[in-house]
C-alpha positions as CSV (number, residue, x, y, z in Angstrom):
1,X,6.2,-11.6,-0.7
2,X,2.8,-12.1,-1.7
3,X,0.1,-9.6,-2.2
4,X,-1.9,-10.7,0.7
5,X,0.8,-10.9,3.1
6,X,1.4,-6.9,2.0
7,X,-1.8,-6.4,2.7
8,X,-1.8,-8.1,6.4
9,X,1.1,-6.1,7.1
10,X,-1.1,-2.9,5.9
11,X,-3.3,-3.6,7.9
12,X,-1.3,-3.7,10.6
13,X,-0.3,-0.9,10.5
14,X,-2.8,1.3,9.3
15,X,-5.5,0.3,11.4
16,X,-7.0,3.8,10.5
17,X,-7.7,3.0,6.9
18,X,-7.9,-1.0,7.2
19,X,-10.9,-0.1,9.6
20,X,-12.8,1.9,6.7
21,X,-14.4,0.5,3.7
22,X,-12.2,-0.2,1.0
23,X,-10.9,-2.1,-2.0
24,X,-7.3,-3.1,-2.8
25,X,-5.3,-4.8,-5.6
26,X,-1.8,-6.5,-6.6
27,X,0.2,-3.1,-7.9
28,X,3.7,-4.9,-8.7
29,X,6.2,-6.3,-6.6
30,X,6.0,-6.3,-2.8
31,X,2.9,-3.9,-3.5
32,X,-0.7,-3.5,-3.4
33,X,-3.1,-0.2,-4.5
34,X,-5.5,0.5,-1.9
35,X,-8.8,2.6,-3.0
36,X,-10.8,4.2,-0.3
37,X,-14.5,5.0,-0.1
38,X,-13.4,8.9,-1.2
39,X,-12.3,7.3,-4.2
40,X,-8.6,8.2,-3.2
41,X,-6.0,5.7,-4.1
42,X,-2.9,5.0,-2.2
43,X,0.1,2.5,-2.9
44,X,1.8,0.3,0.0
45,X,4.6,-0.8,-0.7
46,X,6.6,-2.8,1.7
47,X,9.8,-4.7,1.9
48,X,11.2,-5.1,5.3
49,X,9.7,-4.1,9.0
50,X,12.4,-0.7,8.2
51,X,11.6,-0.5,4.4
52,X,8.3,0.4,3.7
53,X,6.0,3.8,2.0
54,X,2.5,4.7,2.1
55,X,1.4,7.4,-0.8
56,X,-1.2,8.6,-2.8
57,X,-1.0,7.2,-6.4
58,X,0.3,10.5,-7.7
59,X,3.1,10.9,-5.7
60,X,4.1,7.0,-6.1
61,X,4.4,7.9,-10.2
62,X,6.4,10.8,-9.6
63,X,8.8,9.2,-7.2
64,X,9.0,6.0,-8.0
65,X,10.1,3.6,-5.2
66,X,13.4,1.6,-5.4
67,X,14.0,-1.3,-3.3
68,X,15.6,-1.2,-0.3
């Protein structure tokens, strides 16, 4: 998937945050890094309507995600 369709589906579902000011990047594979205004930094990662994870960076290098 590409990096801006990850990010339209971020959007969509985290209207919350996608309403804010904020900056995101390509992160890998079927996932982007999203950096908001309180200079917190998440990870979306998402592979199916079913398979997806929203964390904070720190938690996303503890636990790395596997594919679904």
């Amino acid at each position: 998937m590409k990096h801006k369709d990850v990010h339209e589906m971020f959007t969509r579902l985290f209207p919350m945050y996608s309403a804010g000011e904020y900056t995101w990047y390509p992160s890998g594979r079927n996932t982007i890094r999203i950096k908001i205004i309180e200079n917190i930094e998440f990870i979306f990662t998402y592979h199916t309507n079913k398979c997806w994870s929203f964390e904070t960076l720190p938690m996303y290098n503890k636990y790395r995600v596997k594919d679904c």
